[in-house]
C-alpha positions as CSV (number, residue, x, y, z in Angstrom):
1,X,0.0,0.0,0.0
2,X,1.0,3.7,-1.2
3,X,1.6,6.2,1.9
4,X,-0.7,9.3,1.0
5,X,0.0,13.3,2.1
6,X,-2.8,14.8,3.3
7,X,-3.1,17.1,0.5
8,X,-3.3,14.1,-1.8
9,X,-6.7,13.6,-0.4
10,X,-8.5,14.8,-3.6
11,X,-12.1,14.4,-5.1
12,X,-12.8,10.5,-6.2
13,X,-9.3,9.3,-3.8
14,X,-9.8,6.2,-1.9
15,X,-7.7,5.5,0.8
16,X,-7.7,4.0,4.5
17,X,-6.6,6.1,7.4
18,X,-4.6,5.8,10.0
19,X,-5.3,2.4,12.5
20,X,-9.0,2.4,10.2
21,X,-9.5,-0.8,8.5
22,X,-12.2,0.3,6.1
23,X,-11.6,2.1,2.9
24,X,-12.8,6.0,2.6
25,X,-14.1,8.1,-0.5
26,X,-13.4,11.4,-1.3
27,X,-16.4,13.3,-2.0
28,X,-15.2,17.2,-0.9
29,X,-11.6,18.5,-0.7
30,X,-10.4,22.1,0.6
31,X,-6.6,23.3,1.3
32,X,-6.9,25.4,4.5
33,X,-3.5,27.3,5.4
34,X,-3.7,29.5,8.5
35,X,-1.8,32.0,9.5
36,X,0.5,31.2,12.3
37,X,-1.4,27.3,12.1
38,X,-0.1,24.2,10.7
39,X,-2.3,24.0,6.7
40,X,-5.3,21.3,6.9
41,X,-7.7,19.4,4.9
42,X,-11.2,19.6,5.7
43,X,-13.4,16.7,4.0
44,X,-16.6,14.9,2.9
45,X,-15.5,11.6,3.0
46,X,-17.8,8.3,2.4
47,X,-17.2,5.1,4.2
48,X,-17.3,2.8,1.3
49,X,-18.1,-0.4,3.8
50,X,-21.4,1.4,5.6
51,X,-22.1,3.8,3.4
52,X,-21.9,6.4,6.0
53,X,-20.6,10.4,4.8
54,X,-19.0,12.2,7.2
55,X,-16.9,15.6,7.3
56,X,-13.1,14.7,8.2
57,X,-9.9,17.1,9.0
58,X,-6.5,15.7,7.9
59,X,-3.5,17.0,9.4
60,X,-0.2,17.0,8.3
61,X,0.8,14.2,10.9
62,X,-1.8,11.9,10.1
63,X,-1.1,8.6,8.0
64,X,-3.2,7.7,5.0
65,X,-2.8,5.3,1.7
66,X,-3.9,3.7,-0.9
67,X,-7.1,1.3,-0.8
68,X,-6.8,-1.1,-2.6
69,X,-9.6,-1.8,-5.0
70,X,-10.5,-4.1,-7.9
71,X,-13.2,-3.2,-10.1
72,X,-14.6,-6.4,-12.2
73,X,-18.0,-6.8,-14.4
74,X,-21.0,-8.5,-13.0
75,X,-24.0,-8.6,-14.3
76,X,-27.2,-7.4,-13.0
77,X,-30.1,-10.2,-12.4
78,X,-33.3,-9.2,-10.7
79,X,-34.9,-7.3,-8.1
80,X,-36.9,-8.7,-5.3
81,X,-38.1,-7.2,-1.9
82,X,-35.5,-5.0,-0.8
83,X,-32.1,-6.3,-2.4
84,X,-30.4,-6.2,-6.0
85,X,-28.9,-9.3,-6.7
86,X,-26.0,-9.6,-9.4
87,X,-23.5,-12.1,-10.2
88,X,-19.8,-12.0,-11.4
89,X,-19.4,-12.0,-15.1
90,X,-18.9,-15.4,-16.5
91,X,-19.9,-16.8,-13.4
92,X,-23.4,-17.2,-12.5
93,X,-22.9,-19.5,-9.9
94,X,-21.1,-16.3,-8.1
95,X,-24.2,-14.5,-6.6
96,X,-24.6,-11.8,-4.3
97,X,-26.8,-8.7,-3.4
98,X,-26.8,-5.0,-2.4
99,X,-29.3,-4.2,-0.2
100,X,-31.8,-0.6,-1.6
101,X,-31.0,2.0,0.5
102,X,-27.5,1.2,-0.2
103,X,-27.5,1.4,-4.1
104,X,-29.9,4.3,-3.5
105,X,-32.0,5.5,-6.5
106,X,-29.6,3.8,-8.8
107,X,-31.6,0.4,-8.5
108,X,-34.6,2.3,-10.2
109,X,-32.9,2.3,-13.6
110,X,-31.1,-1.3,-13.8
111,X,-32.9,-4.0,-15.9
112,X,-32.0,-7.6,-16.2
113,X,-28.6,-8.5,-17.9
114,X,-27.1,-5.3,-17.4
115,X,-23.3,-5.1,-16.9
116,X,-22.4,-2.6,-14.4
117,X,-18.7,-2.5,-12.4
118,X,-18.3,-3.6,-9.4
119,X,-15.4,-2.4,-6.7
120,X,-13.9,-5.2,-4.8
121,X,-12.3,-4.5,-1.7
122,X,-10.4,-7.8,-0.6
123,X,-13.0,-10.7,-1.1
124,X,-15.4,-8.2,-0.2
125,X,-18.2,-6.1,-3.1
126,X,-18.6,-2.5,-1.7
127,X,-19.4,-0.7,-4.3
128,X,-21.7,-0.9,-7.7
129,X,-21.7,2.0,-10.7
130,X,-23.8,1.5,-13.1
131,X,-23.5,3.2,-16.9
132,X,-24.4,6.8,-16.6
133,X,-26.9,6.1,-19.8
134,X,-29.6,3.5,-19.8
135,X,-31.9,3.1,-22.5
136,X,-35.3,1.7,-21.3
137,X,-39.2,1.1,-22.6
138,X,-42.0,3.2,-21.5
139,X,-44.4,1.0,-20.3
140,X,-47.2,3.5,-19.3
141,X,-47.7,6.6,-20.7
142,X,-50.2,9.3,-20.4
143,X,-51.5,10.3,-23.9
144,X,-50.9,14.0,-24.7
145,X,-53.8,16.5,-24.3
146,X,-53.1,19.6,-27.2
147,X,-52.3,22.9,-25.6
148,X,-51.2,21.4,-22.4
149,X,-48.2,23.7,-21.7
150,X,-48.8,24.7,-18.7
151,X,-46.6,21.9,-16.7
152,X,-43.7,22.9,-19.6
153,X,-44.4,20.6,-21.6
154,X,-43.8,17.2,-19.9
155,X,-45.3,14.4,-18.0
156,X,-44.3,11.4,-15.9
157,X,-44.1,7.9,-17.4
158,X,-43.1,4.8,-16.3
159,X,-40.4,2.7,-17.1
160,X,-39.6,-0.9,-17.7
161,X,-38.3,-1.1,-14.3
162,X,-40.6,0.6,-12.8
163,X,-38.8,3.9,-12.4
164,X,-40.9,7.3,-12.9
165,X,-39.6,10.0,-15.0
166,X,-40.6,13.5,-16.6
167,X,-40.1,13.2,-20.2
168,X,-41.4,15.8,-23.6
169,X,-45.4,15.4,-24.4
170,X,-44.1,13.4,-27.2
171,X,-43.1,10.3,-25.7
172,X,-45.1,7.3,-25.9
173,X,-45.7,4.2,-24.5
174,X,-43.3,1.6,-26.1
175,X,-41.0,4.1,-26.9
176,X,-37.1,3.9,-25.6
177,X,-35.9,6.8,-24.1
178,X,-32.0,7.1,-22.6
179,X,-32.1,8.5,-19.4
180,X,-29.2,9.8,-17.0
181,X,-28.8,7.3,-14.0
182,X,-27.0,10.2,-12.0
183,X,-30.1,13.0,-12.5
184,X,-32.6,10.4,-13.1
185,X,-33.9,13.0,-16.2
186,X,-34.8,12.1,-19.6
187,X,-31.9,13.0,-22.0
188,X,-33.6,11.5,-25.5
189,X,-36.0,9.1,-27.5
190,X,-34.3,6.2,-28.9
191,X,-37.0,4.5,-30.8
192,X,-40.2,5.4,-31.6
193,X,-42.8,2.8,-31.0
């Protein structure tokens, strides 16, 4: 493992800290130098083992390094209850699941078969990012009324999956549109229906 300075600490570094056995994310970074004061780091860091974020000062003294991460495909197979299940590419036999309120509203846009990457800390899965674009069918759809502007021009449909998005008047049911994972907004159609 890599020794880290403090002020090495920036946006998207993992790393472990000090006696800590669980890997941390960074999801903030500021340089602070003071006069007369020894220059610190002040940080929104996310434990990538509970999922907790938490704001973190790193000192000059303070030991850090590298985590050390594999990212490898899996696949995502279904959703049931409250858990995502996936398994390793290649390897079906492999299984295992990410509980909802971890993978947050992420879940709402994966359908079956996707590939996502998965981060690998030891034997252990801690992480899951899906592709930032995901084309998916409209399953219900309100139909259009003419002159209805007055929302700007959109309304909510649902998705294969079961997600719920604002999307243009236009959009119909069977139609794919590509939405951003990250926003959750429409971005464009795909197909027409």
């Amino acid at each position: 493992m890599a020794n880290l300075d403090y002020n090495e600490l920036k946006v998207g570094t993992i790393f472990m800290k000090n006696e800590d056995p669980d890997p941390y994310e960074v999801m903030e970074y500021a340089f602070i130098r003071m006069q007369q004061r020894k220059p610190v780091t002040q940080l929104k860091i996310k434990n990538l083992i509970s999922g907790k974020v938490q704001d973190y000062t790193a000192h000059q003294n303070d030991h850090f390094y590298e985590a050390e991460i594999d990212v490898v495909p899996v696949v995502f197979i279904y959703h049931a209850k409250d858990e995502y299940w996936f398994h390793e590419k290649g390897n079906p036999k492999n299984r295992f699941a990410f509980k909802e309120n971890v993978l947050g509203d992420m879940g709402h846009y994966l359908k079956a078969n996707t590939e996502v990457k998965a981060f690998k800390f030891g034997e252990q899965v801690i992480n899951i990012e899906i592709p930032i674009k995901m084309d998916l069918k409209v399953t219900e759809a309100p139909p259009a009324i003419k002159g209805n502007t007055a929302q700007g021009g959109t309304k909510m449909v649902t998705l294969e999956t079961g997600a719920k998005v604002n999307v243009p008047l236009f959009i119909n049911e069977g139609d794919i549109v590509r939405i951003n994972t990250q926003s959750g907004e429409y971005f464009e159609r795909v197909e027409k229906a």
